[in-house]
C-alpha positions as CSV (number, residue, x, y, z in Angstrom):
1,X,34.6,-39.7,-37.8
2,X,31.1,-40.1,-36.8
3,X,29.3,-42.3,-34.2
4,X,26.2,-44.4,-33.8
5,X,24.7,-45.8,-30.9
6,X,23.2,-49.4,-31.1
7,X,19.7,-47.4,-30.2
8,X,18.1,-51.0,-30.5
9,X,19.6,-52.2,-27.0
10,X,18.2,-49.0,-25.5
11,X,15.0,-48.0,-24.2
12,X,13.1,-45.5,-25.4
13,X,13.8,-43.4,-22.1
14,X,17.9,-43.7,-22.8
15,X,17.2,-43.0,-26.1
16,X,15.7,-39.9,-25.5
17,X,18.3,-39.1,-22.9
18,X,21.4,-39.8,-25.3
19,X,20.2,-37.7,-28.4
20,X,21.3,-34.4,-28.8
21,X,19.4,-31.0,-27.5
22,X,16.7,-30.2,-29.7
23,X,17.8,-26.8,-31.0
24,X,14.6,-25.7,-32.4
25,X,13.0,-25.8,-29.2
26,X,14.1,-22.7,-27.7
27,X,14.7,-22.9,-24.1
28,X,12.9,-24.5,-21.5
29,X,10.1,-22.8,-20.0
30,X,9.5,-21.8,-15.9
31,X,8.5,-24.4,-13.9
32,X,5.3,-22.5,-13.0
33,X,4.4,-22.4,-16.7
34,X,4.1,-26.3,-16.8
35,X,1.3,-28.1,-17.5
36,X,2.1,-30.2,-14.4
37,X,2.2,-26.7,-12.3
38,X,-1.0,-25.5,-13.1
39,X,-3.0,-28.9,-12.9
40,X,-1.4,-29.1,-9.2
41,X,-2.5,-25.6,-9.1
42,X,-6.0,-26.2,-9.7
43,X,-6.1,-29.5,-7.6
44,X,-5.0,-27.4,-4.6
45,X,-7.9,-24.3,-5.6
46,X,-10.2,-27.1,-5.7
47,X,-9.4,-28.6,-2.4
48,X,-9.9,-25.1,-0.9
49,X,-13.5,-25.0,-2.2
50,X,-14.0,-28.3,-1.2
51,X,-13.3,-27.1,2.2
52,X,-15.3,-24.2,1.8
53,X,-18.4,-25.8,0.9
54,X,-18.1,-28.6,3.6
55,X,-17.9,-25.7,6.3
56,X,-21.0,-23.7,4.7
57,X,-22.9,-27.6,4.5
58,X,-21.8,-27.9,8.4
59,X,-23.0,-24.5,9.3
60,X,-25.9,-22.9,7.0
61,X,-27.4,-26.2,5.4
62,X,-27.1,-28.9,7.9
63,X,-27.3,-26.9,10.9
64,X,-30.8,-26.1,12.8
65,X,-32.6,-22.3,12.0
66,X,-31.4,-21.5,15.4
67,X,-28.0,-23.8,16.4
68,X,-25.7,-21.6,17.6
69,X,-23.3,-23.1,15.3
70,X,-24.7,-20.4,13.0
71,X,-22.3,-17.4,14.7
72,X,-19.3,-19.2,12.7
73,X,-21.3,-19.5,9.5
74,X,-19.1,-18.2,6.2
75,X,-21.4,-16.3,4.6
76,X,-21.2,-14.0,7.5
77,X,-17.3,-14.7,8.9
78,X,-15.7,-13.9,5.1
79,X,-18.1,-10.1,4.8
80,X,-17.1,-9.7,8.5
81,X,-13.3,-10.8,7.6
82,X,-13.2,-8.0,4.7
83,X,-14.8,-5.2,6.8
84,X,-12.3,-5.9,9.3
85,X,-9.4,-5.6,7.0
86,X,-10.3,-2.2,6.0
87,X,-11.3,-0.9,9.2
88,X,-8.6,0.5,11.8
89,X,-8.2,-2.3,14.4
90,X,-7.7,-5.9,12.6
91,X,-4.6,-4.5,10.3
92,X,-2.9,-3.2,13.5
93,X,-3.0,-6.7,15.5
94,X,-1.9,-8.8,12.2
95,X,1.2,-5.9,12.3
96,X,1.3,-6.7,15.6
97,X,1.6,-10.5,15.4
98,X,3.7,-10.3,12.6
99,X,6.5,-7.9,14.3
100,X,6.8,-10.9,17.1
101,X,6.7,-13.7,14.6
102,X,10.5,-11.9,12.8
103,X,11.7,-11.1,15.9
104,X,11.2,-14.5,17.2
105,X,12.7,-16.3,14.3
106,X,15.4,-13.9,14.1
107,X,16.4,-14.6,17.5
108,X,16.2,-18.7,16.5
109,X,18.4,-18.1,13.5
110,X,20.9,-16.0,15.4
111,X,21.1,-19.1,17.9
112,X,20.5,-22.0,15.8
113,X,22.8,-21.9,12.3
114,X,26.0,-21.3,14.6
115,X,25.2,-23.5,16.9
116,X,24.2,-26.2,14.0
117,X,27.3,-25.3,12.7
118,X,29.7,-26.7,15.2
119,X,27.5,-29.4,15.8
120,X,27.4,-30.5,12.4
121,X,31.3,-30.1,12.3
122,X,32.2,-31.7,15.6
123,X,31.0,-35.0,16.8
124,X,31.8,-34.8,19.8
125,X,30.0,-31.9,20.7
126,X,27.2,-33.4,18.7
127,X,27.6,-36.1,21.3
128,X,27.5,-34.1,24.3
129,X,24.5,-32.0,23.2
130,X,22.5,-34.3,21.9
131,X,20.4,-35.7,24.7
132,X,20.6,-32.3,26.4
133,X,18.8,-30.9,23.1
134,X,16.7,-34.2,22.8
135,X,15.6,-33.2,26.1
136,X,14.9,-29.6,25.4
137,X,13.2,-29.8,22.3
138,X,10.3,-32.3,23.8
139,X,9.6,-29.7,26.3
140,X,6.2,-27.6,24.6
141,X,6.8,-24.1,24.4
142,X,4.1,-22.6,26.2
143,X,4.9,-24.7,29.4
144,X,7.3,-22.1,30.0
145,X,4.9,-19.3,29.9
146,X,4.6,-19.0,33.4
147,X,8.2,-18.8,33.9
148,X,8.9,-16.8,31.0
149,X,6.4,-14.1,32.6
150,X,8.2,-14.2,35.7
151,X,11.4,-13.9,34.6
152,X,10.6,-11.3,31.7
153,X,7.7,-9.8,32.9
154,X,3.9,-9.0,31.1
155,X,4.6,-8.0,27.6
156,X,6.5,-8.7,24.3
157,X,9.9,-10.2,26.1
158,X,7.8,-13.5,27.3
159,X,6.5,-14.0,24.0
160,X,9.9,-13.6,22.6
161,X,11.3,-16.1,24.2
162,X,8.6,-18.9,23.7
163,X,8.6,-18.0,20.2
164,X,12.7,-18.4,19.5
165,X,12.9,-21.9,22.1
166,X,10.3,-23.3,19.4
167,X,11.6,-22.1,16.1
168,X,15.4,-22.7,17.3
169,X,15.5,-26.4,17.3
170,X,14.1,-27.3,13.2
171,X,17.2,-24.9,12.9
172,X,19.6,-26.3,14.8
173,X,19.1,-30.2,13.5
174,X,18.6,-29.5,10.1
175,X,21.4,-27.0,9.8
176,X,23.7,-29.7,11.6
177,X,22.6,-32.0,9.6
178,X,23.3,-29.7,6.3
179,X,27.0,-29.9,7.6
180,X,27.0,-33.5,7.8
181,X,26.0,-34.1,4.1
182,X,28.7,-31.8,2.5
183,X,30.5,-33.2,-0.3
184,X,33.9,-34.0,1.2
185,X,35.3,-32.7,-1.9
186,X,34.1,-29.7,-1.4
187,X,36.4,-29.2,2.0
188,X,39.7,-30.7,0.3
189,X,39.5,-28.3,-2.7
190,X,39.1,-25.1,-0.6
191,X,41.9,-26.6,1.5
192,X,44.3,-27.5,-1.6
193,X,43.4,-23.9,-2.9
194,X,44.5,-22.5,1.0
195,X,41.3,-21.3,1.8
196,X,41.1,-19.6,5.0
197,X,38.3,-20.5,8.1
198,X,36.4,-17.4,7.5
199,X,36.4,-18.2,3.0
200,X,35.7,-22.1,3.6
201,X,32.5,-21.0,5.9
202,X,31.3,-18.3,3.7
203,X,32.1,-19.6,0.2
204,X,31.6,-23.6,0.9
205,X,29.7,-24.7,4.0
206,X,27.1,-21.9,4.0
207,X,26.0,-22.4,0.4
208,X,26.4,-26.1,0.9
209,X,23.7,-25.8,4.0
210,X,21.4,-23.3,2.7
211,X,18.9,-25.4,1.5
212,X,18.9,-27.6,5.1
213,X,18.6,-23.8,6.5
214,X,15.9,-22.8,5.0
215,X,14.0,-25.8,5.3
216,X,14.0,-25.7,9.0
217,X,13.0,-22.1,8.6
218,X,10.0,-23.1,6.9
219,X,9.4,-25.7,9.9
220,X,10.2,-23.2,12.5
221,X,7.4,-20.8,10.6
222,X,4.9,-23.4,11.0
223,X,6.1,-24.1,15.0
224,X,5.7,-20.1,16.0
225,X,2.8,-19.2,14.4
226,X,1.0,-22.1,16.2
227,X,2.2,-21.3,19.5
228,X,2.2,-17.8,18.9
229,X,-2.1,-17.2,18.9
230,X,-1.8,-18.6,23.0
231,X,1.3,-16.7,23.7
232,X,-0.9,-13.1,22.9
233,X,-3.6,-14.6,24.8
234,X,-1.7,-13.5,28.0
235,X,-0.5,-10.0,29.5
236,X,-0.8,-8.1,26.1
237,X,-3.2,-5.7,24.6
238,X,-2.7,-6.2,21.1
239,X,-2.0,-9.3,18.6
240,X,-4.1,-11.7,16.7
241,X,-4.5,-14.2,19.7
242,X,-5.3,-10.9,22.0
243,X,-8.0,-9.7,19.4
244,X,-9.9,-13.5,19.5
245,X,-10.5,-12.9,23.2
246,X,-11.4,-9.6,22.5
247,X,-14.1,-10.7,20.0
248,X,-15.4,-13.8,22.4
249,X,-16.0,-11.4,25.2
250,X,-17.4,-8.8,23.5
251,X,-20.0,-11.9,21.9
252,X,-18.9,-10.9,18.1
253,X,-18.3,-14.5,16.9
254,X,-18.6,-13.4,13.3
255,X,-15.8,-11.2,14.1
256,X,-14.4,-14.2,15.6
257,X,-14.5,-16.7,12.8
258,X,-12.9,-13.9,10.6
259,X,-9.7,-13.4,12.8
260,X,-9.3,-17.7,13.2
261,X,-9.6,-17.2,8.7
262,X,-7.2,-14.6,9.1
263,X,-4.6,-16.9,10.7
264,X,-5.0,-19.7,8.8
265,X,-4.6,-17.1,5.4
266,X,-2.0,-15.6,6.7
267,X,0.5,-19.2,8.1
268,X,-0.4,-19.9,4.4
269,X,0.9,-17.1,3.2
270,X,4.4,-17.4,5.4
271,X,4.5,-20.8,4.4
272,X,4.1,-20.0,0.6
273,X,7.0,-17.4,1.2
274,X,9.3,-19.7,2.7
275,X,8.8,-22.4,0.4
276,X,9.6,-19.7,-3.1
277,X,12.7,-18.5,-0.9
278,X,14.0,-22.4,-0.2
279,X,12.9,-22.7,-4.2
280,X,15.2,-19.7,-5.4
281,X,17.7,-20.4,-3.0
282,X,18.6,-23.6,-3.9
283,X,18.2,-22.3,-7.5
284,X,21.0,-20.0,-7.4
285,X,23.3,-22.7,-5.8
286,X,22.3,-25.6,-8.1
């Protein structure tokens, strides 16, 4: 026996939403195939140029013959930024800077999803940490670069440091509050199914947080690599913030400009990565 739906009492929306799959469609393409994807695509490319051309305007056009504003011009900062990267010294700094940027993090993560964890899971601790972290987290990072040099001494160990105590609280809250939102049905089937501790963690609560994980990763990567160009501006010899006061002493502002265009390319570049990891993470778990 068949039956009908009173389609005239529905919107053309519901409609659409109560009729049956289209077969002869075939199956639904990537999202980065959509038209919606690529116009997004081209608004950001656009935005870009935009930029670009308000910085040559600012520099070559509007600028005096002879402003020193000149030095940072980009028709000579982008040649300069390509000779660099094949030359033997810019390559070795962005290794450099990169090296301390996963060790940092990795430190942060190794802290902060535990400790998110049983914060998320207890409220009481939650209570008793709270201001303490409140506290903490207000504090900038690189007011602890004296300290951490003194404690650590001159070299990687300081930087370290700095770089984990800003990355580790985006992973601490948002993993916490990952915990928080879990479906409460979740944690009463594993425990009608006699799920262990150890299975509930690794087969409910840490695919149930992932996605708050990883986006307080992506938060963290946008925390370090900002305070990470001062960190390497003291007691090291090599890094992307040690090579920008290498290129102002030595008067080479083209060279300059480039290295500040590689930063920004490159905190793109880990922020594109983080956000296509959240993207097939939460993928696999939807």
């Amino acid at each position: 026996m068949s039956m009908s739906w009173p389609t005239d009492s529905f919107t053309r929306a519901e409609r659409r939403a109560l009729a049956p799959p289209d077969r002869a469609t075939g199956p639904a393409k990537p999202e980065w195939l959509t038209l919606g994807a690529w116009r997004n695509t081209a608004l950001g490319i656009g935005g870009l140029l935009a930029l670009l051309v308000l910085w040559w305007l600012g520099t070559d056009v509007l600028a005096s013959s002879d402003g020193f504003i000149r030095h940072f011009s980009p028709t000579t900062a982008i040649p300069k930024l390509i000779a660099l990267l094949g030359g033997p010294d810019l390559p070795v700094h962005i290794m450099v800077s990169l090296r301390r940027v996963l060790v940092g993090l990795g430190f942060a993560l190794l802290v902060g999803v535990p400790l998110g964890l049983a914060i998320g899971s207890f409220q009481r601790l939650n209570s008793a940490t709270s201001p303490a972290f409140q506290f903490l987290r207000m504090i900038s990072p690189l007011s602890w670069m004296p300290i951490a040099v003194m404690v650590f001494g001159v070299g990687d160990d300081p930087i370290y440091f700095m770089l984990a105590f800003a990355a580790v609280w985006p992973i601490v809250l948002n993993t916490a509050e990952g915990v928080r939102r879990l479906q409460p049905a979740w944690l009463s089937l594993a425990s009608s199914l006699a799920a262990t501790r150890w299975e509930t963690l690794w087969h409910v609560i840490l695919p149930g947080v992932l996605g708050h994980v990883l986006t307080g990763l992506r938060l963290a990567i946008g925390i370090v690599w900002i305070v990470l160009v001062p960190c390497e501006m003291l007691g090291v010899s090599a890094g992307l913030g040690y090579f920008i006061l290498d290129t102002r002493d030595r008067l080479a502002y083209s060279e300059l400009m480039a290295t500040v265009l590689m930063i920004g390319l490159l905190g793109f570049l880990l922020d594109a990565g983080a956000r296509a990891l959240y993207r097939l993470a939460t993928r696999s778990h939807a």
